[in-house]
C-alpha positions as CSV (number, residue, x, y, z in Angstrom):
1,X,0.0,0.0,0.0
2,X,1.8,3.1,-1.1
3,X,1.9,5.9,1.5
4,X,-0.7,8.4,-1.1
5,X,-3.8,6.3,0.1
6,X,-4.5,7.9,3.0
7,X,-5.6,12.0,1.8
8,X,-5.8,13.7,4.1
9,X,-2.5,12.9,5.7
10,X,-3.1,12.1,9.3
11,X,-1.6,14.6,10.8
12,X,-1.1,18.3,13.3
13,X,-2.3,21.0,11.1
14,X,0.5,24.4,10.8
15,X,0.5,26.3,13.9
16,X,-0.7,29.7,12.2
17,X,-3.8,27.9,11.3
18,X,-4.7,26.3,14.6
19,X,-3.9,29.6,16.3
20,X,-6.3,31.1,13.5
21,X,-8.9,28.6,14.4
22,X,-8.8,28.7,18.0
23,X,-8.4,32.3,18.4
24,X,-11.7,32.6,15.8
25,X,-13.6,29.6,18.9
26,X,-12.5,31.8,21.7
27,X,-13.8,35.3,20.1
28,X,-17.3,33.5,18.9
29,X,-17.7,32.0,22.7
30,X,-17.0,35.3,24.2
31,X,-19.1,37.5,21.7
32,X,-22.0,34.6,22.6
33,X,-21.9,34.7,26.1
34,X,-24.3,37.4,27.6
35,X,-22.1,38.5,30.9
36,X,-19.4,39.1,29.0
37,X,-21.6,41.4,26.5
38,X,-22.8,42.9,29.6
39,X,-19.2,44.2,31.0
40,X,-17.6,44.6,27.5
41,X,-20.4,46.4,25.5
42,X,-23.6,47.2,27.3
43,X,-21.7,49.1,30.2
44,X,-19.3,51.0,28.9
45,X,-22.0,52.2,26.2
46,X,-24.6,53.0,29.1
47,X,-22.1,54.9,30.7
48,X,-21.2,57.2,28.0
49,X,-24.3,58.1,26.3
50,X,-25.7,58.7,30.3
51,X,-23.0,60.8,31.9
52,X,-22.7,62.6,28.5
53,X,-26.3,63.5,28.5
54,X,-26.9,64.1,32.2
55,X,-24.7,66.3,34.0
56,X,-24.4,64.0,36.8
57,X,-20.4,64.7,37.5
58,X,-18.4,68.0,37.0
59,X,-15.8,67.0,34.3
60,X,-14.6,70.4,33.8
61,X,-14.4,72.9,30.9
62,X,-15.8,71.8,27.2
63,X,-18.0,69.1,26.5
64,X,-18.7,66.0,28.9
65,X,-17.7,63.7,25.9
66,X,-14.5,64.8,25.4
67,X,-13.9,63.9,28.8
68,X,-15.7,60.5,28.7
69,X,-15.0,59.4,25.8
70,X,-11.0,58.3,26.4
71,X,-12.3,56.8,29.7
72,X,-15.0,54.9,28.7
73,X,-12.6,53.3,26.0
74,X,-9.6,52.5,28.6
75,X,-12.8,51.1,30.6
76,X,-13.4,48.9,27.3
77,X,-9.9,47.5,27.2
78,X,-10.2,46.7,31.1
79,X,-13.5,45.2,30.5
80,X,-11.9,42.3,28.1
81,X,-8.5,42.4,28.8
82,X,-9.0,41.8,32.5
83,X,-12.7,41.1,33.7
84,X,-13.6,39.0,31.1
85,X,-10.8,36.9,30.1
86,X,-9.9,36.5,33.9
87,X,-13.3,35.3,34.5
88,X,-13.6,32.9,31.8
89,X,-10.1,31.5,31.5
90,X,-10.7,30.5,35.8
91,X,-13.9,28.6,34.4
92,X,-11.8,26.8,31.7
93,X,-9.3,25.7,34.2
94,X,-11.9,24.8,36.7
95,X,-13.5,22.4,34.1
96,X,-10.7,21.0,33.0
97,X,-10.8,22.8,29.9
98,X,-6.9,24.3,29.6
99,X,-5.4,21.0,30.9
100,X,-7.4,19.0,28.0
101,X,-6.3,21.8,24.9
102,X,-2.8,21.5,26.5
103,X,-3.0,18.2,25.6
104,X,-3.8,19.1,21.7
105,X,-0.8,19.8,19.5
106,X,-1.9,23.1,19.8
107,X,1.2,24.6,22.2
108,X,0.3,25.7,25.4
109,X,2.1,29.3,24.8
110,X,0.2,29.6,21.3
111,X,-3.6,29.1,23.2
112,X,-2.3,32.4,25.0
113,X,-1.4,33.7,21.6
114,X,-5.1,32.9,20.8
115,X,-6.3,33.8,23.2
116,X,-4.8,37.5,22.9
117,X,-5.7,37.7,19.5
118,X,-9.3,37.4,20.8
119,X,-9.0,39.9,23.1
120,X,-7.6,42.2,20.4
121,X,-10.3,41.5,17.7
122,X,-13.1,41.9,20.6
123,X,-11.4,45.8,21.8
124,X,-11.2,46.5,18.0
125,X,-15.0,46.2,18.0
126,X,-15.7,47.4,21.5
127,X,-13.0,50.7,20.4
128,X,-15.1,50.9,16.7
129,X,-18.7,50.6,18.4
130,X,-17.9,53.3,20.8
131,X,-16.3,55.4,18.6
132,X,-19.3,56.0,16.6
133,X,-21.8,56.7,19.4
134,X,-18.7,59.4,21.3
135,X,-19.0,60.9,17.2
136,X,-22.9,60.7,17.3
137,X,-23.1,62.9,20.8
138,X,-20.3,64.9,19.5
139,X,-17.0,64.2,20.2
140,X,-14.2,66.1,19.2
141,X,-10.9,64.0,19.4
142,X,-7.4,65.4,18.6
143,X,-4.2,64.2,19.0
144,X,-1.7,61.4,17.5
145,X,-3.1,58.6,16.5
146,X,0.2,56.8,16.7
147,X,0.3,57.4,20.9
148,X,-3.6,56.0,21.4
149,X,-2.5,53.0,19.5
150,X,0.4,52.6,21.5
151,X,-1.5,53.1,24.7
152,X,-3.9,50.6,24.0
153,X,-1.5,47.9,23.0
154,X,0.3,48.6,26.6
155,X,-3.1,48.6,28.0
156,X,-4.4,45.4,27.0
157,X,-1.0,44.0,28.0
158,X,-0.8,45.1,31.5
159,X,-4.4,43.8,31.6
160,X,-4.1,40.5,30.5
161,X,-1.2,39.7,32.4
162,X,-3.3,40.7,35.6
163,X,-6.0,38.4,34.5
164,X,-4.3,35.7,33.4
165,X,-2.3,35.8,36.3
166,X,-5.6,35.9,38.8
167,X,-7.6,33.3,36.7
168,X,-4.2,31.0,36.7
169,X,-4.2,31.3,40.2
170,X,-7.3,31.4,42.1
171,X,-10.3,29.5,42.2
172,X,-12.9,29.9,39.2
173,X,-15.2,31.3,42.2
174,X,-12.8,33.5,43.5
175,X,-11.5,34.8,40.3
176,X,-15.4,35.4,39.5
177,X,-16.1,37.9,42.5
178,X,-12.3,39.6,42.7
179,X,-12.4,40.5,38.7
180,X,-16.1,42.2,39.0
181,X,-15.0,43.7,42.6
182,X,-12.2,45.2,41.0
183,X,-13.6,46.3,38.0
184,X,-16.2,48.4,39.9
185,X,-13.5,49.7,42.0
186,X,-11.7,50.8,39.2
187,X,-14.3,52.3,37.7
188,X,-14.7,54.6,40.4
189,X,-11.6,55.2,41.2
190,X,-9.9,55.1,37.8
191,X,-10.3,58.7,36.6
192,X,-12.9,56.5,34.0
193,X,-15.6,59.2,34.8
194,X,-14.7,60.4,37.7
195,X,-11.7,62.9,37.6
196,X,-8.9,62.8,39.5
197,X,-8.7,66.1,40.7
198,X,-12.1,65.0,42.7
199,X,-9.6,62.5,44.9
200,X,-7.8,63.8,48.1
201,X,-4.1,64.5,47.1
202,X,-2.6,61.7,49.2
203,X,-5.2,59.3,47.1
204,X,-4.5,60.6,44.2
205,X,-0.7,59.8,44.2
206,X,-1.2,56.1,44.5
207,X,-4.3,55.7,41.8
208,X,-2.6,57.4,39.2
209,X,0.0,54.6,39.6
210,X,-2.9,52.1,38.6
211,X,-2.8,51.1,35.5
212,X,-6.6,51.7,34.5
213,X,-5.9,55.4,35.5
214,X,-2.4,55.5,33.7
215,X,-4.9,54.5,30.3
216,X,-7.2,56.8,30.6
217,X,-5.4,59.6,31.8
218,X,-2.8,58.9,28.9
219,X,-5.8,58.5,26.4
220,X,-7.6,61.6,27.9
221,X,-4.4,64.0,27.6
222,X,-3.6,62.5,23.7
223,X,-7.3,62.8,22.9
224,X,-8.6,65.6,24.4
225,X,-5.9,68.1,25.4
226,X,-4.2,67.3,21.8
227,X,-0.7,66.0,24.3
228,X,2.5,64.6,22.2
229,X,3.4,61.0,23.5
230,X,2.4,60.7,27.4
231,X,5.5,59.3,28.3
232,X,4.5,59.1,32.0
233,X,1.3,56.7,31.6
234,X,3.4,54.8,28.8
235,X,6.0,53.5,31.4
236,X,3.4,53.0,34.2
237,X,1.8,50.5,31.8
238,X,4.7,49.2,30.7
239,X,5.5,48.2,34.1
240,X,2.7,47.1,34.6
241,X,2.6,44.6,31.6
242,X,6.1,43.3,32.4
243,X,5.0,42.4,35.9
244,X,1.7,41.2,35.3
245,X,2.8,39.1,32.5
246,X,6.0,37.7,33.9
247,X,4.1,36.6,37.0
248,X,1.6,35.2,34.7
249,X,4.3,33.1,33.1
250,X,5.6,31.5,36.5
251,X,2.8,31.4,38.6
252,X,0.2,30.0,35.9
253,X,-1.6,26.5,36.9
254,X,-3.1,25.0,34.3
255,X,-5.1,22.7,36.3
């Protein structure tokens, strides 16, 4: 029997296309599942058409979207990048699902690579959606586009090492109630739509060092104020992402 017979040849399809594929599985499962809808579209949306319309906090001089708008969309990156993929990636390991695909040929390091590129595809839509409604209740951005991009990319970095590193190391429960807990803290207390000059000076120093208050702030200055490159927020995030993602690396269980 010559070796053509069998077609297809039984075996591993190329890494690019498995990380394709699963990366394609983990975007469809989160863009199904209704929670994560509610923390990654549904609130951040609510947020900035209502405190745009309703003068319900002082945001200073110009327009109230100007203000929201750069911290409704470090909310967005937050909402995936940490609350979501912490939440769901505790639930995989608490099933049994990460020690069964790192079973797979699919490489252990390349389901994090898919996993990331979901993250990234879900903020390009959350970023897109939200766009258009800031532009509908007329936003004025300004700036480089070159430092948001690069803000965002740190961003999402420094918040997916946090939430791999809590989902990798709590239970599925604990991850559950920690990731919402924070996220509402941060919301708060994040300069999101709140602004920092409302925070008692001593408080202020040590939120500005978070990293959901180094995005928007850095977002809010490029955006809104017209700023160069906020070299500040860009090294707090940085930091950040090499912490959160180095500890992620060593301190990740898979089961």
């Amino acid at each position: 029997m010559s070796a053509e017979t069998f077609t297809p040849r039984p075996c591993a399809a190329p890494l690019s296309r498995m990380i394709r594929a699963q990366a394609a599985l983990e975007t469809r499962m989160l863009l199904r599942n209704g929670e994560q809808l509610l923390l990654t579209v549904v609130i951040p949306t609510l947020l900035l058409v209502l405190f745009s319309a309703v003068d319900i906090v002082d945001t200073g001089e110009g327009k109230a979207v100007d203000f929201l708008a750069p911290g409704v969309l470090a909310l967005a990156v937050m909402s995936t990048a940490f609350t979501g993929q912490a939440i769901a990636t505790g639930f995989e390991r608490r099933y049994g699902v990460l020690k069964r695909l790192g079973a797979t040929p699919l490489p252990r390091w390349a389901l994090m690579t898919a996993k990331t590129c979901s993250v990234l595809v879900t903020e390009v839509l959350q970023i897109a959606l939200l766009t258009v409604i800031a532009f509908a209740l007329g936003w004025s951005p300004q700036g480089n586009p070159f430092a948001v991009l690069l803000l965002l990319v740190l961003g999402t970095a420094a918040f997916s090492g946090l939430g791999l590193l809590m989902a990798g190391t709590l239970k599925a429960e604990v991850t559950l109630a920690a990731a919402n807990l924070v996220f509402l803290l941060l919301l708060v207390g994040g300069g999101v739509i709140v602004p920092m000059e409302k925070f008692p000076g001593g408080v202020r120093a040590v939120l500005e060092l978070l990293p959901i208050s180094a995005l928007s702030d850095g977002l809010r200055d490029v955006l809104q104020h017209g700023a160069g490159m906020p070299w500040g927020d860009l090294g707090i995030l940085a930091v950040w992402a090499v912490l959160g993602l180095g500890a992620a690396a060593k301190l990740f269980r898979w089961e």
